[in-house]
N, C-alpha and C positions, 0 to 999 in steps of 0.2 A: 660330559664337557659343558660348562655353563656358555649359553649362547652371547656370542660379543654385543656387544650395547652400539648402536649404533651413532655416529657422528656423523654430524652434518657442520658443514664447511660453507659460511658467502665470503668469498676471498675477490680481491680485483686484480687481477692479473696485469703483468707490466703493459699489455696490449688494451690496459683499459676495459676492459669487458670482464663483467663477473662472469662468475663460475661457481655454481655449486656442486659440492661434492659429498656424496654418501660412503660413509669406510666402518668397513666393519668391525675396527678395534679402536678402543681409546688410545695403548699406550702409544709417543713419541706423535703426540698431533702433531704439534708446535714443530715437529723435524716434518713431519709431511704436507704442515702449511704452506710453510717456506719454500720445501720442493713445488709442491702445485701451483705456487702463485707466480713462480718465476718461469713457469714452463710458456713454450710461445703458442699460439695459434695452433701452428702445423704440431707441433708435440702435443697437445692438449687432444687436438684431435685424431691422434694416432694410439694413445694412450687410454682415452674415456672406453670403459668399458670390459680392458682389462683387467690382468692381476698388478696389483700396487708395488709387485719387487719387494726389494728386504725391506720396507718397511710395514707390511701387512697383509696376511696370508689369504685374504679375502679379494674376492671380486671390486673392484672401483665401480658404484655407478654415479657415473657423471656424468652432468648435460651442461650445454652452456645456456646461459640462466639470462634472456634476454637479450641476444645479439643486437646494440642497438635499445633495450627495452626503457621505455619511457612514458610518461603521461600523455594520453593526446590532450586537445584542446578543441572546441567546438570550430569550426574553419570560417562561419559567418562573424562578420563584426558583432562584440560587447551590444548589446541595448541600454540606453541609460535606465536606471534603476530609481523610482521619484520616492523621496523621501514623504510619503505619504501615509495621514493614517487609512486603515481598509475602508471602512467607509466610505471614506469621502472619495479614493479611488474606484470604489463601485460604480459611484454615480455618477461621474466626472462627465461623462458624455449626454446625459440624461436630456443638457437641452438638445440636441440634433434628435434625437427619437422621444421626445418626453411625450408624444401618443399615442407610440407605438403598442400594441398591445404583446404585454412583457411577460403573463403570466396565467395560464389556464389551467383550470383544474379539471383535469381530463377524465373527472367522473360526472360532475354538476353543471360542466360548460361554463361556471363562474368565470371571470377576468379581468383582467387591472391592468391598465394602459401604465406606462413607466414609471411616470410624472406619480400616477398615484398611489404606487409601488411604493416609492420614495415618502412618499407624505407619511404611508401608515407605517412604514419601518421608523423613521424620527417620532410620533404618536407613542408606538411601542415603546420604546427607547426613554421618551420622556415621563410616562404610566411608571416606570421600572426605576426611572432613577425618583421618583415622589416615592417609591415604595424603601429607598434607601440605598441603592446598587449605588456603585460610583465602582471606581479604577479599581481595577484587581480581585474585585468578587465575582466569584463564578458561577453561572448560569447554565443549568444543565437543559439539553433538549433531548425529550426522548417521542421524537415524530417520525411519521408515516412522510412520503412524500406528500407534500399539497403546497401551493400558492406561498400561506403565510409562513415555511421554515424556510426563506432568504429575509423575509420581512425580519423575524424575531432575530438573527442571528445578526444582522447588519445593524441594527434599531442597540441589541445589546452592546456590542462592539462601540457603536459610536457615542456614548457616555462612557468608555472607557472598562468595560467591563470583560471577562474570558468565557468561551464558552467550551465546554466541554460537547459535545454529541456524543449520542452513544444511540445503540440500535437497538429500535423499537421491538426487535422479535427478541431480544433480551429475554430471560428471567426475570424475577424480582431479586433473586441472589445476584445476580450478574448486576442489574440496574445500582441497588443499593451497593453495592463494593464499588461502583466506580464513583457513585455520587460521595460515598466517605471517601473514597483515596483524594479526590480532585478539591473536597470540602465545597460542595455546591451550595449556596445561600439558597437557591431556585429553581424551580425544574418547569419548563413547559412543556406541558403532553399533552393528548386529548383524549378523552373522556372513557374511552373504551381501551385506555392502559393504565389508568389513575389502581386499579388494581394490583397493580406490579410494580407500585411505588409505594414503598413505605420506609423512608429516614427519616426520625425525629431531628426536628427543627428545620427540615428545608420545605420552604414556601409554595405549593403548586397554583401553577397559574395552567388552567384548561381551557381549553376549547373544546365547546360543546354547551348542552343544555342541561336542566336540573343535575346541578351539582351543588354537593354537598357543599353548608353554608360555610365551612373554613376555607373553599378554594375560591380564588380569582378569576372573573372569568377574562380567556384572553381577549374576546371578540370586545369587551369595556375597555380595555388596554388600549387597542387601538382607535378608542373614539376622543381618548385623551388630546389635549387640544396644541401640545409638542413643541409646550413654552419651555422645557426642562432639559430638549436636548439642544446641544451646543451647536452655535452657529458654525463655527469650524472645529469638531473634534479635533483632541490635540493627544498625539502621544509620541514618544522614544521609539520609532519604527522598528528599530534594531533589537531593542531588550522589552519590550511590552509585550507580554505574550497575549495574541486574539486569541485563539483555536488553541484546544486541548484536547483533541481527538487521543483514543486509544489505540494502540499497537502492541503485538507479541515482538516487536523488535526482529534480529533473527533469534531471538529462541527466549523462552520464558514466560513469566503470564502476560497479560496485556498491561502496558505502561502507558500515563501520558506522556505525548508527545506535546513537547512546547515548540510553537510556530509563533512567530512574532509576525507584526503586521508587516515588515519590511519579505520576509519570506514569503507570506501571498501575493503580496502583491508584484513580487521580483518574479514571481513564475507567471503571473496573468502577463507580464510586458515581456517576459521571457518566450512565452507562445504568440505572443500577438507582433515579430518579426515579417518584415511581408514575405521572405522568404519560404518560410514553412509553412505560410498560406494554410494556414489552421482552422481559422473560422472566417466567412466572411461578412459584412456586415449585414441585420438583418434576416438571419438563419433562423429555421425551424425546427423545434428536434422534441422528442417525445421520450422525455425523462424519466426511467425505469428502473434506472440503476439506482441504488439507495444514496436519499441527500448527507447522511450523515458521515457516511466515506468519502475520504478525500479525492475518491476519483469525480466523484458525481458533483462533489461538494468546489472544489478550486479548480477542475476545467470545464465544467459542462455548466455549470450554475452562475457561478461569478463570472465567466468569460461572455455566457449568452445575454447578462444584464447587460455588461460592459460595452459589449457589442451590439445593444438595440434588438437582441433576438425574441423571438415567443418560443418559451417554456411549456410545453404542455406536460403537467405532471400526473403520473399514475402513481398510488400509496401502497401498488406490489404486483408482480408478473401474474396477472390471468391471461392466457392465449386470446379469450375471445376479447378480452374488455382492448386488449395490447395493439390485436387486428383492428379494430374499430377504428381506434385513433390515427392509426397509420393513413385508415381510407378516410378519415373526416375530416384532419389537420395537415396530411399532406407533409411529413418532416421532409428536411432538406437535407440533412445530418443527423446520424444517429451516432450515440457513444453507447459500445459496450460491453460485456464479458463476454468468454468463448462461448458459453452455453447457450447465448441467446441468441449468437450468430448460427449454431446448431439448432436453434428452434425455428430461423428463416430460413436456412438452409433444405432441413427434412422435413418439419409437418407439414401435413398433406394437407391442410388447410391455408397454409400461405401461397399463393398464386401474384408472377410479377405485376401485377396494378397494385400490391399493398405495397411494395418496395420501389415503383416506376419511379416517386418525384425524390427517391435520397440518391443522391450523388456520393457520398463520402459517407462511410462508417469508420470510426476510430475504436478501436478493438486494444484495452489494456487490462491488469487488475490479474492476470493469466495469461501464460502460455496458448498463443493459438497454432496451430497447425496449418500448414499447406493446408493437405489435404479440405479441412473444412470449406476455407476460402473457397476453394475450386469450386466445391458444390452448391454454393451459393452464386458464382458467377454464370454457373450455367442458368441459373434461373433470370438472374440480375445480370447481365455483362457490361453493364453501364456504368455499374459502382467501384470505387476507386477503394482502395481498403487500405487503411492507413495502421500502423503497428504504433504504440508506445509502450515505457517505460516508465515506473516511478515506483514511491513508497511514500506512506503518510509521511516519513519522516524525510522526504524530500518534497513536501508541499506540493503537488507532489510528484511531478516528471520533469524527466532528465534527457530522454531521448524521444523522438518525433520522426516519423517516416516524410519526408519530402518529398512532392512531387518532383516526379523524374527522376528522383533516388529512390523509387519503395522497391525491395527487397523482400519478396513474401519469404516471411520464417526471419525474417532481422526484427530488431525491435526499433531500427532506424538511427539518427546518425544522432550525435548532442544537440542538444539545443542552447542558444548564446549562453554564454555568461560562465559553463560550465568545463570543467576539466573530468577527465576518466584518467585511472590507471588499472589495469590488471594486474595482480600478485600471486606471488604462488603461495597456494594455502596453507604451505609447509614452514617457509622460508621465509617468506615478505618479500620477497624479491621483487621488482618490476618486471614483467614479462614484456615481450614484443608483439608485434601482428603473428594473429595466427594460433598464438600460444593463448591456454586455457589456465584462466584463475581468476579470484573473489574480483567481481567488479567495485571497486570504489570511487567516489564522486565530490568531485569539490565544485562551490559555487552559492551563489546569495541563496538559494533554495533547500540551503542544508538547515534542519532544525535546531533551535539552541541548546537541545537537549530532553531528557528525559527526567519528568516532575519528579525531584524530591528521590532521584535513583542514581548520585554521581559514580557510583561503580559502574552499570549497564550503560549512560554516556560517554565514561571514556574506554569499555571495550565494543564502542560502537564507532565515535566518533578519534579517529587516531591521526595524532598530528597535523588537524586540521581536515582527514579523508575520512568519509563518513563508508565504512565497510559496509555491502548489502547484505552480504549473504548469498548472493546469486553467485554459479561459478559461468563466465561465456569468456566472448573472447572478440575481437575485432579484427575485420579483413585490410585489402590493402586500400580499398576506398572507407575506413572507420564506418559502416555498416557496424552494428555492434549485436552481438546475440547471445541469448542464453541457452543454457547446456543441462545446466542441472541447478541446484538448488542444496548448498553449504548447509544455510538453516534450520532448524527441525520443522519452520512449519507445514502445517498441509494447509494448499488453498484448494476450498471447498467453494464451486463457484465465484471465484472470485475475491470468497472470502477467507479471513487467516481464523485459524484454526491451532493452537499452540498445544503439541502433544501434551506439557509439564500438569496441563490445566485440566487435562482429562485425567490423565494420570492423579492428580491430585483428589479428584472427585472420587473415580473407581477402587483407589486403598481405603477409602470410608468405608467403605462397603462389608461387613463381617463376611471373611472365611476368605479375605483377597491379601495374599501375601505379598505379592509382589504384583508389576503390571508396567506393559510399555506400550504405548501409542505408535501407529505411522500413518502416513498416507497410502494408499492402495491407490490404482488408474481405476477410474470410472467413467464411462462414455459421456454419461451426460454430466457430470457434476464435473470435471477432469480429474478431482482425488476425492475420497472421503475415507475417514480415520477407521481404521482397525485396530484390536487392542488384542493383546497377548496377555496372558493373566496365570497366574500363579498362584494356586489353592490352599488354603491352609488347610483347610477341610473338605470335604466330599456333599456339602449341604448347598454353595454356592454353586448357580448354572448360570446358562446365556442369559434368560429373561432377564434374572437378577442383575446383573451387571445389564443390560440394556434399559432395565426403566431406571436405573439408580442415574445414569447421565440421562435420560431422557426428563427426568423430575429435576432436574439442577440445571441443565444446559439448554441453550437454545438449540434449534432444531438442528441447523447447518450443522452443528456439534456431534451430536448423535452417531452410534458405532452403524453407520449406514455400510461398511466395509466389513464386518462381522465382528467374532469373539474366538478366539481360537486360546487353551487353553494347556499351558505347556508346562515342563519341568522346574525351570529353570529361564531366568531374562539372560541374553548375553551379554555379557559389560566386560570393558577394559580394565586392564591393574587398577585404575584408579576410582573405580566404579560407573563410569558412565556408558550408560543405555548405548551398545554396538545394533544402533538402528539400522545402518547398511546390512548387516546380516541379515535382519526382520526382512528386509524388503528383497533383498537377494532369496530369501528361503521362497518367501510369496510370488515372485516372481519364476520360482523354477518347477512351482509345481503343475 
């Protein structure tokens, strides 16, 4: 007997409340709509979960489908939103701290008071536009953390220009595909990755010394004398796009994200509410997390200028160089991943005087756990641990843990300006409190889109709600939390990791038939990818598929989860990768 097709039913019931319904036969819907949409309350629910009666010989499953279910709304007053280009909102406060010491580079001790922050970002900016940039050409940067990546990226910006970032432990396959997708006129690197750049026709401007006589050096850039950059940058705040960072979206290769100047800077006045008491003025914090990610990038960097703070920057996690700083600059505030809260947490070399003077760590980019927290508060019981939420392509958070609201294990409540709804992954439906599905977000912080990808824009961004990809849910005080994760990606330390991409790489490979990607739990990374693989022949092994992505992909990429190497991938009628199995088999053995 061929198995019935299942039907799915969102009907509104005369009581006003949807209802969905699951039946296991097609014929006579249209007779069983009617019945079900007309049944009341008390019948609906005396009936869900039975047999259907003569019109279908199968089990009803039915739930009601958001009692009540609706979009919240952030519960603080809107923030006005200044129609400003990013620039000149950078620096808007600049006279109250213009001596303030804004930026240290926490390997050299080098440092720049605010005032001359400012100076060498306009210098920059006007170096770049005598070189020919103006509005709409795009500037790629592919830097270490240090000093001058706020200078170059603000400097580009305010003569009108986009910048792409992209991350410095890159390949040179990785580097070069974004700088073609994005069509970069430019790239600012420094000198010890000029190697891993090679597109013909884009311009490198470096930092550093003896370099070869076609490249620019940056440190001449900034002695430029910043008659070229505009007294008041001017752009379209709404459709000018600043920032062209890359994203796997939820699923696929990495895509640019378009962020217009109105979207950074609606999320920098979005966090800067006194309510959620986010940064206060004048903070310290020792910048670890990478500039080119939006997390490090539009809360930690742009908010700490905005706010008169000192920036102490490191250009990558060493434990000893990382301790240092903590006992020689004294943060007030740290931002981080779960991993590095796990590294204050357990190494046996952190003792509480390296963490005494931080009051507040803000922890996003990944999933933290209870448990972690705890173990750090025994060490630290002073620190205040604050949860967020976001995605590059919401410039990039949405939710904020609030004093006297934090919620360890919530990723805390909206922040202004923002709308949530949860939906069921099946149906669309809007669910209520309590009820699990795709969170999506409306609000000035949503991106315009995906470069040059109107397919992947509008199965991202739907009827105005930008879908994450996360599946949570929210309690009866909107506490909001995640659960699982819709998306294929794996975040590896905090970083995205897009199965398609590995996958892409490892069928290169001779004698690989087939191949699927997942994420695996790993203590300290909290996932890294495992691939499943499919032999043509008996000549390909582990190595082979292990250097073959360790030669093309950057490190975090790497099958650090293994190679296991199987029959057969399992996919659905329609052929797509049944990942839940993959992880369901890995998980039970």
């Amino acid at each position: 007997m061929e198995t019935p097709k299942l039907l799915k039913m969102v009907l509104r019931r005369k009581s006003g409340v949807n209802v969905i319904l699951s039946c296991g036969e097609m014929k006579n819907s249209s007779q069983r709509a009617k019945m079900f949409s007309s049944l009341s309350a008390k019948d609906f629910s005396t009936l869900s979960g039975k047999v259907c009666g003569s019109y279908c010989s199968s089990r009803v499953r039915a739930y009601s489908g958001n009692p009540g279910g609706k979009p919240i709304a952030c519960d603080l007053e809107d923030v006005p939103i200044p129609e400003m280009h990013f620039s000149s909102f950078l620096w808007s406060r600049e006279h109250l701290y213009k001596d303030n010491v804004s930026l240290v580079d926490g390997v050299t001790g080098r440092s720049l008071t605010l005032s001359e922050s400012h100076s060498l970002s306009r210098c920059f900016g006007s170096a770049l536009a005598k070189r020919g940039a103006g509005k709409g050409d795009v500037i790629g940067m592919v830097m270490p953390n240090c000093p001058e990546f706020p200078l170059v990226l603000a400097g580009a910006a305010g003569i009108g220009a986009t910048i792409t970032t992209i991350n410095p432990v890159y390949t040179r396959g990785e580097i070069s595909a974004q700088l073609r997708d994005s069509k970069a006129k430019w790239v600012v690197t420094v000198k010890e990755m000029v190697d891993k750049i090679d597109v013909e026709g884009v311009e490198m401007i470096v930092a550093g010394e003896g370099l070869d006589g076609n490249m620019v050096r940056l440190e001449d850039m900034f002695k430029d004398q910043g008659d070229q950059y505009p007294a008041q940058p001017s752009c379209d705040p709404g459709t000018d796009v600043m920032l062209l960072p890359y994203s796997s979206g939820t699923t696929g290769k990495p895509k640019g994200v378009m962020l217009t100047h109105r979207n950074l800077v609606a999320n920098m006045a979005q966090m800067d509410h006194p309510s959620l008491d986010f940064m206060a003025r004048e903070e310290v914090t020792v910048n670890i997390l990478p500039m080119y990610h939006a997390y490090a990038l539009n809360v930690t960097m742009t908010n700490m200028i905005w706010n008169g703070g000192k920036i102490v920057t490191l250009p990558k996690f060493e434990p000893q160089q990382f301790l240092q700083a903590l006992v020689k600059y004294r943060p007030t505030i740290l931002h981080l991943a779960p991993p590095l809260v796990g590294f204050l947490a357990n190494h046996p070399s952190v003792t509480s005087d390296h963490v005494s003077s931080i009051h507040t760590i803000t922890v996003a980019a990944a999933p933290l756990g209870t448990a972690l927290i705890q173990q750090l508060l025994q060490k630290a019981p002073h620190i205040e641990f604050r949860e967020a939420y976001g995605m590059t392509e919401l410039s990039p958070v949405t939710t904020y843990s609030r004093i006297g609201r934090v919620v360890h294990g919530s990723i805390g409540q909206l922040v202004p300006n923002t709308k949530m709804k949860v939906v069921d992954v099946e149906t669309g439906a809007t669910l209520g409190e309590g009820q699990r599905g795709e969170l999506c977000f409306q609000g000035p912080q949503v991106m315009a889109g995906y470069l040059n990808n109107p397919s992947s824009t509008a199965n991202t961004i739907v009827d105005g709600w930008l879908h994450s990809g996360d599946i949570g849910y929210f309690d009866q005080h909107e506490n909001v939390y995640i659960v699982d994760r819709l998306k294929e990606l794996i975040k590896v330390k905090g970083l995205q990791v897009a199965p398609a991409e590995l996958e892409d790489v490892i069928r290169r490979i001779a004698g690989v038939k087939d191949v699927a990607v997942i994420g695996v739990p790993d203590a300290r990374s909290g996932e890294v990818p495992r691939a499943y693989v499919v032999r043509e022949g008996v000549d390909v092994d582990e190595k082979t598929i292990f250097s073959g992505v360790a030669r093309d992909l950057a490190r975090h990429k790497h099958l650090d989860g293994g190679v296991e190497f199987v029959q057969e991938i399992p996919k659905s009628a329609a052929g797509k990768i049944l990942r839940k199995h993959l992880r369901e088999a890995h998980k039970n053995k």
